[in-house]
Structures are given as C-alpha cells and as structure tokens.
Kinemage of the C-alpha trace (Angstrom):
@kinemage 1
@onewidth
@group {chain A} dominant
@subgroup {mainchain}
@vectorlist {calphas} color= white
{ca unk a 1} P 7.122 -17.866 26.103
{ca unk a 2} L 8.964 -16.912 22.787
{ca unk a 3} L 5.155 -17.205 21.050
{ca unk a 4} L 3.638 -14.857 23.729
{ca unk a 5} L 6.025 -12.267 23.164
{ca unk a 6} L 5.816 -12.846 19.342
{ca unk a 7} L 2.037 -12.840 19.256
{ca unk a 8} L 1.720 -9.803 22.033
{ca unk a 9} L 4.093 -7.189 19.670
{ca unk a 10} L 1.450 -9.042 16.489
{ca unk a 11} L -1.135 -7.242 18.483
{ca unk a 12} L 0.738 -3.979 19.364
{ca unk a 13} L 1.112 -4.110 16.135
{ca unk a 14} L -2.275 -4.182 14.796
{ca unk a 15} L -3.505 -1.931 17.035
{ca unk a 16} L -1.059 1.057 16.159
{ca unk a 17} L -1.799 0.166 12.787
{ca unk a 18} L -5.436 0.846 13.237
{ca unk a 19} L -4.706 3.831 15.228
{ca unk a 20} L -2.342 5.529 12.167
{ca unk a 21} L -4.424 4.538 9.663
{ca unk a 22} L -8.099 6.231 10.974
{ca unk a 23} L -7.784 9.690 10.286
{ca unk a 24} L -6.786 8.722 6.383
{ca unk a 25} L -10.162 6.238 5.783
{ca unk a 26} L -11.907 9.367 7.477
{ca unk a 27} L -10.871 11.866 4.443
{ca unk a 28} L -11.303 11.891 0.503
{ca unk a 29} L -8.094 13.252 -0.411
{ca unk a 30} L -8.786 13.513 -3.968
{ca unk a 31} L -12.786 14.723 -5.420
{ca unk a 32} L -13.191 13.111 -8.806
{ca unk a 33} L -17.385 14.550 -8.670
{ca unk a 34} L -16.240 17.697 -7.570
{ca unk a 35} L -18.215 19.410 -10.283
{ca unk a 36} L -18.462 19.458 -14.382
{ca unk a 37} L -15.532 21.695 -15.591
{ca unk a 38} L -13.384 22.144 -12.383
{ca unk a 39} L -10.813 19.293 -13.435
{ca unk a 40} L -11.138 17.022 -10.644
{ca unk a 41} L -11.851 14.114 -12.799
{ca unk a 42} L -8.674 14.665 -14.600
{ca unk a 43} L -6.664 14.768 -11.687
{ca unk a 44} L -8.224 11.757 -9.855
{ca unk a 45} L -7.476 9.775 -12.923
{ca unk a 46} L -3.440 11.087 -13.179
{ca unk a 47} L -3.820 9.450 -9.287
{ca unk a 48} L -5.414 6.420 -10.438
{ca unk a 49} L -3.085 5.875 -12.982
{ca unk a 50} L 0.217 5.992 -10.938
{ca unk a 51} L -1.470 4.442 -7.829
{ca unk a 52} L -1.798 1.120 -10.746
{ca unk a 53} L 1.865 1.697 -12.135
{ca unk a 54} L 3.754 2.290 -8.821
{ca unk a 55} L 1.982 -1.546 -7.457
{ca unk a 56} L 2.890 -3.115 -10.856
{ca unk a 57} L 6.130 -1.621 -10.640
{ca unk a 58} L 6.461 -3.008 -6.567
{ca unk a 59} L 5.082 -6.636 -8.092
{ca unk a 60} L 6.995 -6.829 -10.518
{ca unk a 61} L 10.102 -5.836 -8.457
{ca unk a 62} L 9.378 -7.910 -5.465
{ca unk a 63} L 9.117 -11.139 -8.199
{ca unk a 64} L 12.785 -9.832 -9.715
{ca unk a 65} L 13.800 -10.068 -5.971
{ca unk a 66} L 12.660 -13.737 -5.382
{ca unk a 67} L 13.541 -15.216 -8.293
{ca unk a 68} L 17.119 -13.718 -7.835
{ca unk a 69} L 17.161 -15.243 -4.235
{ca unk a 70} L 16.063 -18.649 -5.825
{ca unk a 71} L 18.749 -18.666 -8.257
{ca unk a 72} L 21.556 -17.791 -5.501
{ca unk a 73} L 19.920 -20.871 -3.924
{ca unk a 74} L 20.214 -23.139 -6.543
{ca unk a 75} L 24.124 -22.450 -7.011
C-alpha cells in the first residue's frame, strides 16, 4: 500500500513537472545569433559562463556536504 502511495505522488510528480517546465523549452530566452554588432553574443556568453560556475559551485558544495556527513559518521 505504502509503495502505491509512494509511486502514485512519483507520478504526480512527474507530471507537474512536465506541466511547469513546457512553456520554458518553448522559448529562447537569450539570442546569441541575434545579429553581427547587436551584443547578443556577449551576453549569451556572460550566461554561459555563470550557468558553468553556479553548477561547479552546487557540485562542489553538495561534495563539502557529504563528506562532512561521512565524517560525523565515522566519529
């Protein structure tokens, strides 16, 4: 019973998930071919560029998180 309910709210889940997430595959939020001169090949990159930092940052602050809860283990 416990694995119906589990799996049934998985699904709920999912599905508003897929619902949210729609109308943001649907747009380009940023132009980087906009057009020679306009800037919008400077600006995707700036995007780009803290899109990579910010999910090294999470990595490497998620790893600093486990490793600190496998050293409380240990002790």
């Amino acid at each position: 019973m416990r694995s119906l309910r589990t799996g049934a709210v998985g699904l709920v889940a999912l599905g508003a998930l897929l619902v949210l997430a729609a109308p943001a595959g649907a747009q380009q939020l940023i132009d980087a071919g906009g057009g020679a001169g306009n800037g919008s090949g400077g600006v995707a990159f700036v995007a780009f560029a803290l899109m990579v930092f910010a999910i090294g940052f999470a990595l490497f602050f998620m790893d600093r998180v486990r490793r600190r809860s496998n050293d409380d283990e240990r002790r």
